[in-house]
C-alpha positions as CSV (number, residue, x, y, z in Angstrom):
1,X,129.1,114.2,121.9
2,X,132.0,113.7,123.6
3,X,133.6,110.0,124.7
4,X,132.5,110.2,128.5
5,X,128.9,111.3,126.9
6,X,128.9,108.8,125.2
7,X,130.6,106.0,127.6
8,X,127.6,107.9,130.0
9,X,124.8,107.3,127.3
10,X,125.5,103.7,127.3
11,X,125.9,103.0,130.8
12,X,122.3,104.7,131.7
13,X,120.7,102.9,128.6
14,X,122.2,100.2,129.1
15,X,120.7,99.8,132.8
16,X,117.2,100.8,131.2
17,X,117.2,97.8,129.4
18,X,118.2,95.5,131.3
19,X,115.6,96.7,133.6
20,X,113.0,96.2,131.0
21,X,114.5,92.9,130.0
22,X,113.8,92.0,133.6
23,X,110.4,93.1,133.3
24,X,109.4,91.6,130.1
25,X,111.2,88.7,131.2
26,X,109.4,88.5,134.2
27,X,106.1,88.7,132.5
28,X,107.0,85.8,130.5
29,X,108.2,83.3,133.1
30,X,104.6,84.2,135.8
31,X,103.0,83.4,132.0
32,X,105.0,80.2,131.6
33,X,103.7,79.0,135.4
34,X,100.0,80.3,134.8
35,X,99.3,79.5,131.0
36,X,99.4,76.0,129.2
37,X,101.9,75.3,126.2
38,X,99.4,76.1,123.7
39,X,98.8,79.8,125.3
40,X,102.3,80.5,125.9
41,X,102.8,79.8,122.3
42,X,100.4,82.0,121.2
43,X,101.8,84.7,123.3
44,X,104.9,84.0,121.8
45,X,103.8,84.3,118.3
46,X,101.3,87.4,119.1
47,X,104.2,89.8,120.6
48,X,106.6,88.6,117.6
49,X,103.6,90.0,115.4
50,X,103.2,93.2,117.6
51,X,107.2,93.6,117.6
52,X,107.1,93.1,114.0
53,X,104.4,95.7,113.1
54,X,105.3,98.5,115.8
55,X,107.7,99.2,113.9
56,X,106.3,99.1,110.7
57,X,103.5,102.1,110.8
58,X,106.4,104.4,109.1
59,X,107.3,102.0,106.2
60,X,110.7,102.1,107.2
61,X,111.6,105.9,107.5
62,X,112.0,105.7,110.8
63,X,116.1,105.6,110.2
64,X,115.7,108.2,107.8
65,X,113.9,110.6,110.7
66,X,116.8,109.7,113.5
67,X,119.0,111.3,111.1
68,X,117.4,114.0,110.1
69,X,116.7,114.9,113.7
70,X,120.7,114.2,114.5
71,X,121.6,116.9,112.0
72,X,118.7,119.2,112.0
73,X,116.6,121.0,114.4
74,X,115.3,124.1,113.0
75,X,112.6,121.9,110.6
76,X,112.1,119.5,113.6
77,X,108.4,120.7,114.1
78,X,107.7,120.2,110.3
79,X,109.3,116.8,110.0
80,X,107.3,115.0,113.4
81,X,104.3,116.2,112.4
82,X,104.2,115.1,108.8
83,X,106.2,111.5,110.3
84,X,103.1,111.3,111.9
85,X,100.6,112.4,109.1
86,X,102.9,109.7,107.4
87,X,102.1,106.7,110.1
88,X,99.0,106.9,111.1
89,X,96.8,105.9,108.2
90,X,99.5,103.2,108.0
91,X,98.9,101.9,111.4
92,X,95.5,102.1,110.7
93,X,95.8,99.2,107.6
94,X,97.9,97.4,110.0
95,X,95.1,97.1,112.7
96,X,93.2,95.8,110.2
97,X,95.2,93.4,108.9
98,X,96.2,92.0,111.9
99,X,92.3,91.6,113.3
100,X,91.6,89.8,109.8
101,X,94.5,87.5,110.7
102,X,92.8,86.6,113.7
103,X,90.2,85.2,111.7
104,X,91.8,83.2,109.5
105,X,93.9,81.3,112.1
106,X,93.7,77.9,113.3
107,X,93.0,79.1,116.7
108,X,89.2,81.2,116.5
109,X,89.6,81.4,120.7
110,X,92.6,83.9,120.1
111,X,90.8,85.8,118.0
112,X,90.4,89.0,120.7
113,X,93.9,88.4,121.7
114,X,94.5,89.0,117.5
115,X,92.4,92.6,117.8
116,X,94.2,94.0,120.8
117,X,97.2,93.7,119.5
118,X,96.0,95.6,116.1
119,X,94.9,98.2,118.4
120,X,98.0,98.5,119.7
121,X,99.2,99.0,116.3
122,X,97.5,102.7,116.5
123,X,99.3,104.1,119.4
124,X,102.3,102.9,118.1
125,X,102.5,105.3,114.9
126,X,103.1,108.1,117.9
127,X,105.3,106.0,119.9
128,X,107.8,105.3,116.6
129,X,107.9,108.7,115.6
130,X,108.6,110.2,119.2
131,X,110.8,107.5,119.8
132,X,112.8,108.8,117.0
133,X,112.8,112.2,117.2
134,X,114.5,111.5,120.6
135,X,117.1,109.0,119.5
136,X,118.1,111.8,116.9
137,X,119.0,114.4,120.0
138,X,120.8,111.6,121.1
139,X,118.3,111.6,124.2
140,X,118.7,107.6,124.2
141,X,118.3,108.1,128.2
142,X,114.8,109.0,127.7
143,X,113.3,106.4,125.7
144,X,114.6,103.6,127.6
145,X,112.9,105.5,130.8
146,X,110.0,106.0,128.9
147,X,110.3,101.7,128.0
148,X,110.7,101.2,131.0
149,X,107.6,103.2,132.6
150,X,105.7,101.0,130.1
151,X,107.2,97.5,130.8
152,X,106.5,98.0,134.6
153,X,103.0,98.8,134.0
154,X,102.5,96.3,131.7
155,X,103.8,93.4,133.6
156,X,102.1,94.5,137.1
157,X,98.3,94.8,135.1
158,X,98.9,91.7,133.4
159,X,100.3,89.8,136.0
160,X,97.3,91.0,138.1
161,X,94.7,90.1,135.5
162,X,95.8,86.5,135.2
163,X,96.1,86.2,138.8
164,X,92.4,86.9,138.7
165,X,91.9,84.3,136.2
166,X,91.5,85.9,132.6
167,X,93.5,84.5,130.2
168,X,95.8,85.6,127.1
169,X,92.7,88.4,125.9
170,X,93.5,90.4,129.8
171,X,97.3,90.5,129.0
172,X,97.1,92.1,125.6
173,X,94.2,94.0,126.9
174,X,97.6,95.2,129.5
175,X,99.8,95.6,126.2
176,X,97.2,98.2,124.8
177,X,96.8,99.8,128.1
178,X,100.9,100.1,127.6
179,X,101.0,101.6,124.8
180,X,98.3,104.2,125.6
181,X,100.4,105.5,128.7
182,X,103.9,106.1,126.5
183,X,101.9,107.8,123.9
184,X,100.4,110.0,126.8
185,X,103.9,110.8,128.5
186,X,105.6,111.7,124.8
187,X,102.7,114.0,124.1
188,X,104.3,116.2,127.3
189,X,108.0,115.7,126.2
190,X,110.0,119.1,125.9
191,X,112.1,118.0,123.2
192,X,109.3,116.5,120.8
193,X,107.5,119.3,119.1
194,X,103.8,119.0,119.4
195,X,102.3,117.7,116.1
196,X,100.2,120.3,114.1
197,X,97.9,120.3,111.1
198,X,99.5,123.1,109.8
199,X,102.7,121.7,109.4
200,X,101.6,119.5,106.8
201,X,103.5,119.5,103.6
202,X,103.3,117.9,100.2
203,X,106.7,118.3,99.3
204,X,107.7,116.5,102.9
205,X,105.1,114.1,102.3
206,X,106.3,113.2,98.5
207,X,109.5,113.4,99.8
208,X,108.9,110.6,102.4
209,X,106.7,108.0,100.0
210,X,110.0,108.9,97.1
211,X,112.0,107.3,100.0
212,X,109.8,104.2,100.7
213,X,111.1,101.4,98.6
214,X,114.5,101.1,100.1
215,X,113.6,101.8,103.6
216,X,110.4,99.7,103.5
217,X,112.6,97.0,102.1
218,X,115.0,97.0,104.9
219,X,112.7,97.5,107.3
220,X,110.5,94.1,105.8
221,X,113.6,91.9,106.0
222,X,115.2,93.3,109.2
223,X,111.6,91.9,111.1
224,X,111.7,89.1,108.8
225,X,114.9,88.0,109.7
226,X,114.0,88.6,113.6
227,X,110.6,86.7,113.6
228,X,110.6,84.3,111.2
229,X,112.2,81.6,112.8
230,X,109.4,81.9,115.4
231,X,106.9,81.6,112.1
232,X,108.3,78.5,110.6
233,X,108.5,76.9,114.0
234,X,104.6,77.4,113.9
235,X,104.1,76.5,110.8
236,X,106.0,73.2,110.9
237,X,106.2,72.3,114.2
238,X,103.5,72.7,117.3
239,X,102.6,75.3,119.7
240,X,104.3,73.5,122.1
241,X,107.6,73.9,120.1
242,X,107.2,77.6,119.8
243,X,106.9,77.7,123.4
244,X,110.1,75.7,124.2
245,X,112.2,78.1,122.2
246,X,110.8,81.4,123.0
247,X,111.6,80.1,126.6
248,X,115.3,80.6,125.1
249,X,114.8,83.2,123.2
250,X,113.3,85.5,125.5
251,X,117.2,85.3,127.3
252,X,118.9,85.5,124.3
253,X,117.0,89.0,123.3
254,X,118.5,89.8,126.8
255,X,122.1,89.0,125.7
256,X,121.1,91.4,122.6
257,X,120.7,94.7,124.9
258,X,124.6,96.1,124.9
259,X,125.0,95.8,121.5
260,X,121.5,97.5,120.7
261,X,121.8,100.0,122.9
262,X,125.5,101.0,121.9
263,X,123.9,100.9,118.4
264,X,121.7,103.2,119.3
265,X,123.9,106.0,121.0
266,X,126.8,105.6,118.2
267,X,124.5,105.8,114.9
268,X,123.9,109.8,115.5
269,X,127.6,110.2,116.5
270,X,128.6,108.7,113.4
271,X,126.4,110.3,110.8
272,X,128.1,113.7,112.3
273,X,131.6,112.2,112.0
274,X,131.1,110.7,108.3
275,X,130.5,114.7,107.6
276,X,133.1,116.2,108.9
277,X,135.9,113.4,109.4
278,X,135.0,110.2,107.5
279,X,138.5,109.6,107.6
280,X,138.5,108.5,111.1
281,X,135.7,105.9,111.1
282,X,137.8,102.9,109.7
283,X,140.1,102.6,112.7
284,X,137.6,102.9,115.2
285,X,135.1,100.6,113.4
286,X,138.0,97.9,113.4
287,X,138.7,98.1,117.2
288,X,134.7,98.5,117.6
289,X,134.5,94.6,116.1
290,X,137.7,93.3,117.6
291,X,136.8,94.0,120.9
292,X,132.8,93.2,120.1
293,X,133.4,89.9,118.8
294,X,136.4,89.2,121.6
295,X,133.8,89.8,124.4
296,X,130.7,88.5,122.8
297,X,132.9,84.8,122.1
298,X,133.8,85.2,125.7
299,X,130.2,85.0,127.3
300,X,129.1,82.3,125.0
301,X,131.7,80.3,126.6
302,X,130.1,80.3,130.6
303,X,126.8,80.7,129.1
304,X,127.1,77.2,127.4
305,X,128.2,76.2,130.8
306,X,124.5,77.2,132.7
307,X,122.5,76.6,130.2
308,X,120.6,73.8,131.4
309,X,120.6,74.2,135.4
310,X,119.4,77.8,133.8
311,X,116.6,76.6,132.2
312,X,116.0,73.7,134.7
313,X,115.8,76.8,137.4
314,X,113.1,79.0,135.6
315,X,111.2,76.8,134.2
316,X,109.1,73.9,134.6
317,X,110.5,70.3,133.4
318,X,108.7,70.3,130.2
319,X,110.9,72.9,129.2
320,X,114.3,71.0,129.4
321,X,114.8,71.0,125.2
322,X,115.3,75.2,125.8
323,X,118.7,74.7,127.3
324,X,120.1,73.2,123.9
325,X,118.4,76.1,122.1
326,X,119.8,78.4,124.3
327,X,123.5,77.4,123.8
328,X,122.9,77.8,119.9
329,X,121.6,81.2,120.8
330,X,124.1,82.5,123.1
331,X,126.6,82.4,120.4
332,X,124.3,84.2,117.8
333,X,124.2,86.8,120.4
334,X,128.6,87.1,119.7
335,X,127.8,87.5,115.9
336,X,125.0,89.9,116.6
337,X,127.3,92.3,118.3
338,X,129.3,92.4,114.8
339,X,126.0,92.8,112.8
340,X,124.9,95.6,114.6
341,X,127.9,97.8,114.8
342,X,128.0,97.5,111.3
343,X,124.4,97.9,110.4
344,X,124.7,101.0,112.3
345,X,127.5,102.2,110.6
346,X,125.9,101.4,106.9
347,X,122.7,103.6,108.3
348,X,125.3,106.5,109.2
349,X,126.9,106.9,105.9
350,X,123.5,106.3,104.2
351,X,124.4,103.5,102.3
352,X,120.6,102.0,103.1
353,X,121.0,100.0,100.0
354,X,124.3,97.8,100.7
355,X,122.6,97.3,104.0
356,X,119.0,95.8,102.2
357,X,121.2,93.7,100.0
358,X,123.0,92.5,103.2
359,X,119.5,91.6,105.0
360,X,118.3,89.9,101.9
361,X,121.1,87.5,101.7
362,X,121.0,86.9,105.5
363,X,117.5,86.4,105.1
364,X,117.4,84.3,102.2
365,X,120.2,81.9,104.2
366,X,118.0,82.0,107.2
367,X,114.8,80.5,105.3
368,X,117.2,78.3,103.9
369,X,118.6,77.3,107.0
370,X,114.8,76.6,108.6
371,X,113.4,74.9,105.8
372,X,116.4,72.2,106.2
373,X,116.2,71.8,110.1
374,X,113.6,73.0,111.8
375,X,111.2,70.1,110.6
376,X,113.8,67.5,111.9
377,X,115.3,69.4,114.7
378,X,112.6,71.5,115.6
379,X,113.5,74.1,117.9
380,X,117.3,73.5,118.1
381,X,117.1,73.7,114.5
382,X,116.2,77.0,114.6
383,X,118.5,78.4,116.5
384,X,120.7,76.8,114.1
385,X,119.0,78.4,111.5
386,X,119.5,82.0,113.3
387,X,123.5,81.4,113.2
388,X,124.0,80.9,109.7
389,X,121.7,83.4,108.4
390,X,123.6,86.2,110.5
391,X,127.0,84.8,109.4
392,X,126.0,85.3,106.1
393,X,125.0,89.3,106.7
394,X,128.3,89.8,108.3
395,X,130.1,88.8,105.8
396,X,128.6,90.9,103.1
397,X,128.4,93.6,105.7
398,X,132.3,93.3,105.9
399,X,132.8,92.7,102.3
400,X,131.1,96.0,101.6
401,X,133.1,97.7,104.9
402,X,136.2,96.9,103.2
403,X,134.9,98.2,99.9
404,X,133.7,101.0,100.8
405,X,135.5,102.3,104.0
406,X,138.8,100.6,103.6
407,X,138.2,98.6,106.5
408,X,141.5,96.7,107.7
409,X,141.2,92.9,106.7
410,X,139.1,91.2,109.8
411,X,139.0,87.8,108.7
412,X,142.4,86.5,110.4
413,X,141.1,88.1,114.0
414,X,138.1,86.7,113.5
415,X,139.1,83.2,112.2
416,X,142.0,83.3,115.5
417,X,138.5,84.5,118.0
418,X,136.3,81.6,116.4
419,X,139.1,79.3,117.1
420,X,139.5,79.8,120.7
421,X,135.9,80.1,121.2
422,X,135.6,76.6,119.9
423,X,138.4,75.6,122.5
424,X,136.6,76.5,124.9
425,X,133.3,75.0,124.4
426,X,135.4,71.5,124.0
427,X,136.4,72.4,127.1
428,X,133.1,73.1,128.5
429,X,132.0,70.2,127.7
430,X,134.0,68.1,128.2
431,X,134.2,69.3,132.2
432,X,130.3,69.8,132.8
433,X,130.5,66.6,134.5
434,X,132.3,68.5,137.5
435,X,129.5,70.9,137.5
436,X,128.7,74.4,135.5
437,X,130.4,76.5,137.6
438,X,134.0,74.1,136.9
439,X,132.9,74.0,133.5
440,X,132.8,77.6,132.9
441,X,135.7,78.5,134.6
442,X,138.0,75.7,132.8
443,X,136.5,76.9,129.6
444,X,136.6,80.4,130.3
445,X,140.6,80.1,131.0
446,X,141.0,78.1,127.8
447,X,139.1,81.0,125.8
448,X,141.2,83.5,127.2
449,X,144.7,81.6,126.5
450,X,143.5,80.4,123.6
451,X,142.4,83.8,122.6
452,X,146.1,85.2,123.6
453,X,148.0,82.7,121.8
454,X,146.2,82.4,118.7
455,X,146.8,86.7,118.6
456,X,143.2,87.1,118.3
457,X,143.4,90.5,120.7
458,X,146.2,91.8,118.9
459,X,149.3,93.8,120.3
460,X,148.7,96.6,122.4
461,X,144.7,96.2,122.3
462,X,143.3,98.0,125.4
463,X,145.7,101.2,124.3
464,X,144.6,101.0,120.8
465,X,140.4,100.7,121.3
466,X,140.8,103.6,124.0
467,X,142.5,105.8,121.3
468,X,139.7,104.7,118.8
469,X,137.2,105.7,121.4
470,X,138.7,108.5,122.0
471,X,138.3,109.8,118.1
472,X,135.0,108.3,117.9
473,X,134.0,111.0,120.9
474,X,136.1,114.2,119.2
475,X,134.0,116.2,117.0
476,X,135.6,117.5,113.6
């Protein structure tokens, strides 16, 4: 793949996203008007649960299937259908499980809500394995298309439903409808192979469960580390609570799109290149974070700035406490774009097991962190919370980058970004009386001279990230 592929990839993903974003988003905030605090809590936790498990039905191997289908294409056929073979039992036990939670609850009038989402579960096993197959041809383009199809489906039938008065049962009833159509539509894709009975193999198929335990452990405290903090709030706090922060949350997993998606295109690119010129990765890798964490500090800074005539905008009063959430958030969003370019890069030179260890010590600060303040802080607490448990997986991340790949020292950069990012919050706000848009402006310019003098960009930065770029897109 070359570097305007690549550039291209990102670009057309990117949009997809942001138009499912939109959707999703949309979905949320009719649901936010329509339901009470209770119900748009529950929603809240349900599609956590659904997010979670989706992903689940492979036990992990679904990073082990984008690579094989990144490097191989002659046993394609073989490997999707015995993925599947692999999944679909699985999803199976998950449907189950989840219907069983529904029971157990505090809540026995969510109970349906509980089974449609385990039912979604069975489609999924497909969905995951297609989903991979495609991300492996580096056919990114497609499954956002494909996301997209689903999201705009999903939000017109549920949005119709609860206009005609059914309640949280009719939009999950919409999810399962969802999930139905993207199964259909990859069932017709050219470049999946069709699944077949007599591709099943017990070698593959030993092969696969041999590979469980370390896949299966990342995978557990990857959705862990996303949803728990909407579990403890649960837990500890109120339905109501829940509600407040997934009304930030649901913009913050908007701020998480570029970094994803550029995730996604690179991770195939760079399993190639750790073949046949691993030499070349530490270079690029240390202009990929420079210039991640440079423009991810940067957006905190206005977004700080808007976030309460934000939330005041799209929501109704009662939701005022989201805008203090939502500044904690923004800036988790700047240290997520370091997590995932180096995630990524662990999962390309197959070092899956420095990558669990680095989960399980983000994870492990994270229930820390929530313990400690989400019972006195509730849901600013939380986003607290989400902060210091990805600071601490970037920092084993980069202790085993620097280990492993000889990755230049980052912590002076990063120290000199953190710095000006913190002049220009002060900044921020100490202007917001003037008004966001003075306030982001005046911080913004303090960033950016802060940024400059401190040295956090470096000399000769543009020239030296296109050069990277440009060895990132050159095959061997």
């Amino acid at each position: 793949m070359t570097l305007p592929r690549i550039v291209h990839s990102i670009v057309s993903a990117m949009g997809g996203r942001l138009a499912t974003a939109a959707l999703n988003y949309g979905l949320f905030w009719v649901l936010a008007r329509k339901m009470d605090a209770g119900a748009l809590g529950a929603f809240s936790l349900l599609t956590s649960v659904f997010l979670i498990l989706s992903q689940m039905s492979m036990l992990g191997l679904s990073v082990a299937l984008v690579r094989r289908a990144a490097v191989s294409v002659g046993d394609l056929p073989a490997e999707v259908s015995n993925a599947l073979a692999f999944a679909a039992p699985i999803s199976v036990a998950l449907m189950l499980g989840v219907g069983a939670c529904g029971h157990l609850s505090r809540h026995e009038e969510f109970v349906p809500a509980y089974w449609l989402v385990g039912l979604s579960l069975l489609p999924s096993a497909w969905i995951l394995v297609a989903e991979c197959t495609l991300l492996g041809r580096e056919r990114v383009r497609d499954v956002t298309r494909v996301n997209f199809v689903e999201s705009l489906f999903r939000t017109i039938l549920s949005i119709a439903i609860v206009h005609l008065g059914h309640g949280l049962d009719g939009v999950f009833l919409a999810f399962l409808a969802g999930r139905c159509l993207s199964a259909v539509i990859y069932v017709f894709h050219p470049s999946i192979p069709v699944p077949r009975l007599g591709q099943w193999s017990a070698a593959l198929q030993r092969r696969n469960w041999n590979e469980v335990p370390v896949f299966l452990g990342i995978a557990v405290v990857a959705a862990l580390v996303t949803r728990l903090d909407v579990i403890v709030l649960y837990q500890t706090r109120d339905l109501r609570d829940v509600a407040i922060y997934a009304a930030a949350s649901r913009l913050y997993d908007a701020a998480q799109m570029l970094p994803s998606v550029a995730a996604l295109v690179i991770m195939p690119v760079l399993a190639r290149q750790y073949v046949d010129a691993p030499e070349r990765i530490p270079g690029t890798l240390s202009l990929t974070l420079r210039a991640g964490l440079t423009a991810g500090l940067g957006l905190t800074v206005p977004a700080a700035a808007f976030a309460r005539p934000v939330i005041g905008l799209l929501y109704r009063p009662d939701m005022a406490g989201a805008a203090d959430v939502l500044v904690w958030l923004t800036l988790a969003a700047a240290v997520m774009t370091i997590d995932v370019v180096l995630s990524s890069t662990m999962q390309a030179v197959r070092a899956q097991e420095d990558d669990l260890r680095a989960l399980t010590v983000g994870l492990v600060a994270l229930a820390v962190a929530l313990v400690m303040l989400v019972p006195k802080f509730g849901p600013s607490g939380a986003a607290l919370a989400i902060n210091i448990g990805l600071t601490a997986r970037v920092v084993m991340r980069l202790r085993w980058a620097r280990r492993t790949l000889s990755l230049p020292s980052p912590w002076l950069y990063m120290t000199q970004a953190a710095m000006a990012c913190a002049v220009g919050l002060g900044v921020v706000f100490a202007t917001l009386g003037r008004g966001p848009a003075v306030a982001a402006f005046s911080g913004l310019a303090a960033y950016v001279g802060a940024a400059a003098l401190s040295g956090a960009l470096g000399k000769n930065f543009l020239h030296d990230f296109r050069a990277g770029m440009a060895l990132l897109g050159r095959r061997g």
